[in-house]
C-alpha positions as CSV (number, residue, x, y, z in Angstrom):
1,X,54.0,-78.6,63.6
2,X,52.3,-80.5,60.9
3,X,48.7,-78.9,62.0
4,X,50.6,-75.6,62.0
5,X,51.0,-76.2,58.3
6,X,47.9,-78.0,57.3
7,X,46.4,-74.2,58.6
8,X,48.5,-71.8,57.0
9,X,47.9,-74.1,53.9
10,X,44.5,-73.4,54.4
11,X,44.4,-70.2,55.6
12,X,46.7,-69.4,52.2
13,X,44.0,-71.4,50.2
14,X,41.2,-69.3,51.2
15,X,43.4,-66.2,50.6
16,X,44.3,-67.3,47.3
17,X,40.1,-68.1,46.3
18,X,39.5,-64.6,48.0
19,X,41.7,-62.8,45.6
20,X,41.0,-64.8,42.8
21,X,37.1,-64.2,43.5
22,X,37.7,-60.3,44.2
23,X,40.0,-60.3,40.9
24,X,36.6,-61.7,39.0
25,X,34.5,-59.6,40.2
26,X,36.7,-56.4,38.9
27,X,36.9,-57.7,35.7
28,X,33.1,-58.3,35.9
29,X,33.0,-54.7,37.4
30,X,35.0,-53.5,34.3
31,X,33.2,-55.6,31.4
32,X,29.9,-54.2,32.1
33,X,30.1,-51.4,34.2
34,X,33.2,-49.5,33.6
35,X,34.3,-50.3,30.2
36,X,30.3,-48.8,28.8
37,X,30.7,-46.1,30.7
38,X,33.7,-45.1,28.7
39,X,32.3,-46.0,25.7
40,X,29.0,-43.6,26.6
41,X,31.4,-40.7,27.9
42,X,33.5,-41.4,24.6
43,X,30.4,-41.2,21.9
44,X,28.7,-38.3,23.6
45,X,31.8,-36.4,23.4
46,X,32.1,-37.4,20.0
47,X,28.2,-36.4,19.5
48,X,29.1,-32.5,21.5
49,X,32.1,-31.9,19.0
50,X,30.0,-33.1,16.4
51,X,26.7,-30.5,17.9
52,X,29.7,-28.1,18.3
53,X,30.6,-28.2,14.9
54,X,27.1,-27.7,13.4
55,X,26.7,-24.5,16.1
56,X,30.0,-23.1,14.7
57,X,28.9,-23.6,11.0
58,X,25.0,-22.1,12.3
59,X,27.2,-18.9,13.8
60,X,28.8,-17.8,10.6
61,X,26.0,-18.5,8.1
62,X,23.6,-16.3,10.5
63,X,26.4,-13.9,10.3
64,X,26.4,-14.0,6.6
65,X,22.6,-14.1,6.2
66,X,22.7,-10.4,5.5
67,X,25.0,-10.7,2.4
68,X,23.1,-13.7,1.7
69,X,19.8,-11.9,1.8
70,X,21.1,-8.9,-0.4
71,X,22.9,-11.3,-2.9
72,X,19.3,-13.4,-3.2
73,X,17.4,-9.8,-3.4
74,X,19.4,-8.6,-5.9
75,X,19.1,-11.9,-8.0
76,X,15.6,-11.8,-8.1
77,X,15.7,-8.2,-8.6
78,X,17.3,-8.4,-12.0
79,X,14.8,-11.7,-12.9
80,X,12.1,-10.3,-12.7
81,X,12.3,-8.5,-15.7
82,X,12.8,-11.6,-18.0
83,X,9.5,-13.0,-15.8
84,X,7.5,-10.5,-16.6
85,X,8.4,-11.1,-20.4
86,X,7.7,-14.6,-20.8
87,X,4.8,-15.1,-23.6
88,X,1.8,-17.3,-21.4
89,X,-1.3,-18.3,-23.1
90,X,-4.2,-16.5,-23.0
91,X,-7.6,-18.9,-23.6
92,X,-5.0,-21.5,-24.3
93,X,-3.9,-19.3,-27.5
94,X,-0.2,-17.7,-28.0
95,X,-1.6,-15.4,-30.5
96,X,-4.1,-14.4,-28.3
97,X,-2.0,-13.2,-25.8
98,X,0.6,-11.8,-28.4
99,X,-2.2,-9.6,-29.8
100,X,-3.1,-8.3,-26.1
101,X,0.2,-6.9,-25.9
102,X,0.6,-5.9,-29.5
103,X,-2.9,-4.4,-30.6
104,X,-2.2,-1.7,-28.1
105,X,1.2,-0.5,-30.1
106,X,0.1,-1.2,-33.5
107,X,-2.9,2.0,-32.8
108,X,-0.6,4.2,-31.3
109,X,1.0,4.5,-34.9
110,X,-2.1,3.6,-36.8
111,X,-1.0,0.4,-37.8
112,X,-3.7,-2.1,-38.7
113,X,-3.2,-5.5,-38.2
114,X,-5.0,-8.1,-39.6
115,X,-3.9,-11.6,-38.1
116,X,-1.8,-13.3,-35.8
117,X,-0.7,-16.8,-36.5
118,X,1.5,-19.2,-34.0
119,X,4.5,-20.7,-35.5
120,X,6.4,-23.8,-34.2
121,X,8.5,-23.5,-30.8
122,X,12.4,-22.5,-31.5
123,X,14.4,-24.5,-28.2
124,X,17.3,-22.3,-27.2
125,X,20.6,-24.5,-26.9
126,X,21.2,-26.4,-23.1
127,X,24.1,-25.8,-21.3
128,X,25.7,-28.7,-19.2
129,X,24.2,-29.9,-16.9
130,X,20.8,-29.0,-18.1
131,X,18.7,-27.3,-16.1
132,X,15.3,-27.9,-14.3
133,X,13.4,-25.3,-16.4
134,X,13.9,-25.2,-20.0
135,X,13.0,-21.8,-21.8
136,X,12.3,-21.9,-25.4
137,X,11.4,-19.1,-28.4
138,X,7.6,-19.0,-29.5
139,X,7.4,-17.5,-33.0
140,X,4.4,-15.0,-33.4
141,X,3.4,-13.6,-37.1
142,X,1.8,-10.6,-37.5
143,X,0.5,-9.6,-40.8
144,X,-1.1,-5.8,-41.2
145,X,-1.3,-3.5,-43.0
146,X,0.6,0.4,-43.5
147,X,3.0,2.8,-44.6
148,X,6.9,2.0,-44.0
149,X,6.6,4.3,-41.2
150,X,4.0,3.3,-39.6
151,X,5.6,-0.7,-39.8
152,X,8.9,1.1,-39.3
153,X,7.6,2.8,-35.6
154,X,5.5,-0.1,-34.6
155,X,8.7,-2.2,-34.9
156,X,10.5,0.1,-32.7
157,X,7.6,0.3,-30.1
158,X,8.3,-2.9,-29.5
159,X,11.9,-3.6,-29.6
160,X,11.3,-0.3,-26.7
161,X,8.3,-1.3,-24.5
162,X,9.2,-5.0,-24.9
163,X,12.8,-5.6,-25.4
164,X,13.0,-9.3,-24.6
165,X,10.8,-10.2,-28.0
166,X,13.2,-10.3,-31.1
167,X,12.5,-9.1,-34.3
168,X,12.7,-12.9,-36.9
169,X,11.8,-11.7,-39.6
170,X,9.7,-9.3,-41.8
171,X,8.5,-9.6,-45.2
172,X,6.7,-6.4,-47.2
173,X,4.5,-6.8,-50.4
174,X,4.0,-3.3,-51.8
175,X,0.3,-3.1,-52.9
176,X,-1.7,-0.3,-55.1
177,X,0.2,2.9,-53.4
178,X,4.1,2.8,-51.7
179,X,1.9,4.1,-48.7
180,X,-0.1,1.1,-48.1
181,X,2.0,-1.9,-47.6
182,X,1.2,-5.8,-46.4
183,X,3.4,-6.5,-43.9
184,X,4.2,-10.3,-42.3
185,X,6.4,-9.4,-39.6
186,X,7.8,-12.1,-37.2
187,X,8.7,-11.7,-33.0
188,X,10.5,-14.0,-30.9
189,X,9.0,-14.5,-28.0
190,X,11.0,-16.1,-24.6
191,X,8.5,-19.0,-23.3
192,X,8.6,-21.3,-20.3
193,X,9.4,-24.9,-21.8
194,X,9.0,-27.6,-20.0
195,X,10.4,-29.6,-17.2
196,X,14.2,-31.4,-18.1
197,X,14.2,-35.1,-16.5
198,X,17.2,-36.3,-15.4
199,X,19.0,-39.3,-16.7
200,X,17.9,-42.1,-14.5
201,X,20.8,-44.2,-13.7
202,X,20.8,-48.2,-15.3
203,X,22.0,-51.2,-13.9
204,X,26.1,-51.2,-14.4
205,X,26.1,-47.4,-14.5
206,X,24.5,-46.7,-17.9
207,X,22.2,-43.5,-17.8
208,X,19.3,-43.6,-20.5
């Protein structure tokens, strides 16, 4: 009887270290074969709604690329005008290029002028936040020499064939004959400025 029980205590011994051994080796199974599986199956699900997400977003703006184009089209469209404008030196001289566009519209109503002088750069006010490109006014001077008609048409010429250059200023000295007048007559014109910096941020949050 006693052997009897000296085997079924060892027989529940080694079923007892069986089980124990079988239970370690799941949890072994679990810790670093199961349990990373999950975790990959969980972040590349999380990476497919993510790439999902992105496809979706992709999907409607190629859908609104059309509207996009025409609203971008249509932007450019009306800024091209105000490009085309812009005062840009010719030989490194304003005046130069002023009188390139002016000479032509002074002998169409037989103004003669006899100089064009550069005055200092007007800046036009920012708006908030400032932008990249800063425009600016560039004074030109133009002195010649006519009747009031002939000053009266050129003037017009311009505010016509060039309507983005302003009209400053304009001084007449009669001379020997009403008909022959000195003329100082200042345009506006828009110029590129130049190139806005940001505020570069300082240590405890203080822009300079």
């Amino acid at each position: 009887m006693s052997a009897f029980l000296d085997n079924s205590s060892s027989s529940t011994k080694r079923a007892m270290f069986f089980s124990l051994a079988v239970a370690g080796v799941a949890v072994v199974l679990y810790l670093f074969a199961v349990q990373p599986c999950q975790d990959s199956i969980a972040k590349a699900k999380r990476e497919l709604d993510s790439l999902e997400g992105q496809l979706r977003v992709t999907t409607r703006d190629l859908k609104d690329s059309p509207r996009v184009k025409n609203m971008l089209s249509e932007i450019e469209t009306a800024r091209q005008p105000f490009m085309e404008a812009l005062l840009t030196p010719l030989l490194e001289s304003w005046a130069m290029r002023a009188k390139s566009k002016l000479d032509p519209l002074a002998a169409d109503v037989g103004l003669k002028v006899a100089d064009y002088a550069e005055m200092p750069v007007r800046a036009l006010p920012l708006p908030n936040p400032a932008p990249k490109q800063l425009y600016a006014r560039r004074p030109i001077r133009v002195t010649a020499r006519g009747s009031y008609a002939e000053i009266a048409s050129f003037i017009l010429r311009v505010e016509k064939m060039l309507p983005y250059v302003s009209l400053q200023a304009l001084n007449l000295k009669t001379q020997r004959t009403p008909e022959e007048q000195s003329a100082e007559i200042v345009f506006e014109w828009p110029v590129k400025g130049a190139l806005s910096t940001p505020a570069v941020p300082m240590p405890g949050g203080v822009k300079r």
